[in-house]
C-alpha positions in Angstrom: 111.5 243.5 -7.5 114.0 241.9 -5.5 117.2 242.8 -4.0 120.2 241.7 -6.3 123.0 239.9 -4.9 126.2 241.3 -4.7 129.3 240.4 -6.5 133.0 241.5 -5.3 134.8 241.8 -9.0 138.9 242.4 -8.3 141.1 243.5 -10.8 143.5 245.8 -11.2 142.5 246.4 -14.8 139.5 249.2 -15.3 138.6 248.2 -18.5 138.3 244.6 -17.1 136.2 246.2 -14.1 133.8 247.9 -16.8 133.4 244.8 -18.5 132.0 242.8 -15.4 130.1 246.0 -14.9 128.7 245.9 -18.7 127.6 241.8 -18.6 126.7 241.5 -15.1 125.4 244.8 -13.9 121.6 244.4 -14.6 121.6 240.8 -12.4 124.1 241.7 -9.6 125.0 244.5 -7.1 128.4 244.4 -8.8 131.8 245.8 -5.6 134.8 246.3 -7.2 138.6 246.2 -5.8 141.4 247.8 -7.8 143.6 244.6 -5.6 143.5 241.8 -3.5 144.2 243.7 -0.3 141.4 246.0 -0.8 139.3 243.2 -1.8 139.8 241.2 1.6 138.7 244.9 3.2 135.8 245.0 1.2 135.3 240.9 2.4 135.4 241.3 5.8 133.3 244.3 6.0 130.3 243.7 3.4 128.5 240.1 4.8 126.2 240.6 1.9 128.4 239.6 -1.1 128.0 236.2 -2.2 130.3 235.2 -4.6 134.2 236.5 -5.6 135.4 237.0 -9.2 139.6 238.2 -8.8 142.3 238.8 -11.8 145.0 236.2 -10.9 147.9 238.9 -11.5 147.5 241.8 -9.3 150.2 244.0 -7.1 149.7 244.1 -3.2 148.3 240.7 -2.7 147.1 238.8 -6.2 144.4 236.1 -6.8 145.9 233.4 -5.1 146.7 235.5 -2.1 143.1 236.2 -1.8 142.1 232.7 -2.5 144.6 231.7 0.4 143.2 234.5 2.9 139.3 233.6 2.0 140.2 229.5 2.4 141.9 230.1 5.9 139.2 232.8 7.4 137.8 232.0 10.7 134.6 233.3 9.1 132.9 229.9 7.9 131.0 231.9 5.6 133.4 234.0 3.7 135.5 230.6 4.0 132.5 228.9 1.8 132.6 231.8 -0.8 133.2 230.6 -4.0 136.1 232.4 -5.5 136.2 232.2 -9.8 139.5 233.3 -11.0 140.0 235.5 -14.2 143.1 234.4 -15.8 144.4 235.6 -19.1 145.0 232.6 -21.5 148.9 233.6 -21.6 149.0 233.3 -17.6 151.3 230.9 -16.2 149.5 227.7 -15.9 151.0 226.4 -12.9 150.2 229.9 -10.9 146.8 229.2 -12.4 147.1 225.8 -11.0 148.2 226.9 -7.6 145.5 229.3 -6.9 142.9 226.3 -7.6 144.7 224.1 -5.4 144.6 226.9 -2.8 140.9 226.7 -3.1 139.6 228.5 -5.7 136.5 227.8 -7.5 136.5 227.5 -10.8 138.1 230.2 -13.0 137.6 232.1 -16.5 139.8 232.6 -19.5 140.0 236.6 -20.2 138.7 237.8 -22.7 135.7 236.3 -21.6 132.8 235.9 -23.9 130.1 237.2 -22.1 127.1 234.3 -21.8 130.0 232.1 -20.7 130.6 234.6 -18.1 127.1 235.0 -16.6 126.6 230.8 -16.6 129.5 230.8 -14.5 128.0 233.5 -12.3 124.5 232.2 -12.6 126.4 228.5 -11.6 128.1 230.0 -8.2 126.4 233.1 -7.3 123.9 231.9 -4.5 122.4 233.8 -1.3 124.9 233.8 1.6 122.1 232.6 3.8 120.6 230.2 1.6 124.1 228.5 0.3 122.6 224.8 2.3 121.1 222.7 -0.3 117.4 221.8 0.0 118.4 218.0 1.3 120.7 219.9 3.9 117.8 222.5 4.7 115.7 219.6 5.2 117.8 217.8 8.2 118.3 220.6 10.2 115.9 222.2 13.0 114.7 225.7 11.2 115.6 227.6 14.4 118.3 226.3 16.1 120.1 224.9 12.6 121.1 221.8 14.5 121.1 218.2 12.8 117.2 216.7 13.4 115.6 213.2 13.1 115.5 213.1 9.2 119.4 213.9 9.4 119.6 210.9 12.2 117.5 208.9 10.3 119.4 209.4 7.0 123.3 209.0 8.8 121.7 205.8 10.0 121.2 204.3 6.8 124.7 205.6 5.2 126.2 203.9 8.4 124.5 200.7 8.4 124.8 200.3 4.0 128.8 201.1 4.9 129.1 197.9 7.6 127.3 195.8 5.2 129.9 196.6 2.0 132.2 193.6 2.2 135.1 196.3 1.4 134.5 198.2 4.2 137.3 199.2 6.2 139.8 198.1 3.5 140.1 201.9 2.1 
């Protein structure tokens, strides 16, 4: 069997908690924080979670806080999380707005129907280590992770297609 991946859910709502718990426990090593400041603990301690699902309305520090905190780490990794709000339809939709802005995601409507919720997890829940596309993976040097000749080769192309397009420094 192998190792599930784990999943920071923030909420200050229990039942909310329980209900990530209920729909996502079986595929993910589910965390939970009761708030956004506990959450960003949790973050910078735990390199093994993957992906961030955080209730918009919280006290201490709220969604967007946490969205704003993850977005402007010095940690490139935790800054590449993605970050899924949970949002209650009567939410302010600029505050929603706001937090996406800031960098979030993607977000969910609560109450969230629950195969919604896992294609949203199953969309953005990817190994930390693995997050590099294939294509990417492919045009970099499997040891030292630095660009090689396919990534040359391919840069070369884009550059020399750009000089030809009879737009091309008009943008």
């Amino acid at each position: 069997m192998t190792e599930k991946l784990r999943v920071l859910v923030v909420d200050d709502s229990k039942v909310v908690r329980k209900a990530f718990s209920r729909i996502l426990g079986e595929e993910y090593d589910l965390v939970e924080a009761e708030n956004g400041e506990d959450a960003w603990d949790i973050l910078n301690q735990d390199e093994e979670i993957c992906a961030v699902f955080t209730d918009l309305n919280m006290p201490h520090l709220d969604g967007r806080g946490l969205v704003t905190r993850i977005r402007t780490s010095e940690d490139k990794e935790l800054k590449a999380l993605p970050v899924i709000l949970v949002t209650a339809a009567g939410d302010d939709t600029e505050t929603t707005k706001d937090a996406l802005t800031a960098g979030a995601t993607d977000y969910v409507l609560k109450p969230f129907d629950s195969v919604f919720l896992k294609s949203k997890a199953n969309a953005y829940v990817k190994p930390r280590d693995k997050a590099l596309s294939e294509t990417k993976l492919a045009m970099l040097d499997p040891i030292t992770r630095l660009a090689n000749r396919t990534y040359f080769q391919e840069r070369g192309q884009q550059e020399v297609l750009r000089r030809r397009d009879p737009l091309w420094g008009r943008y």
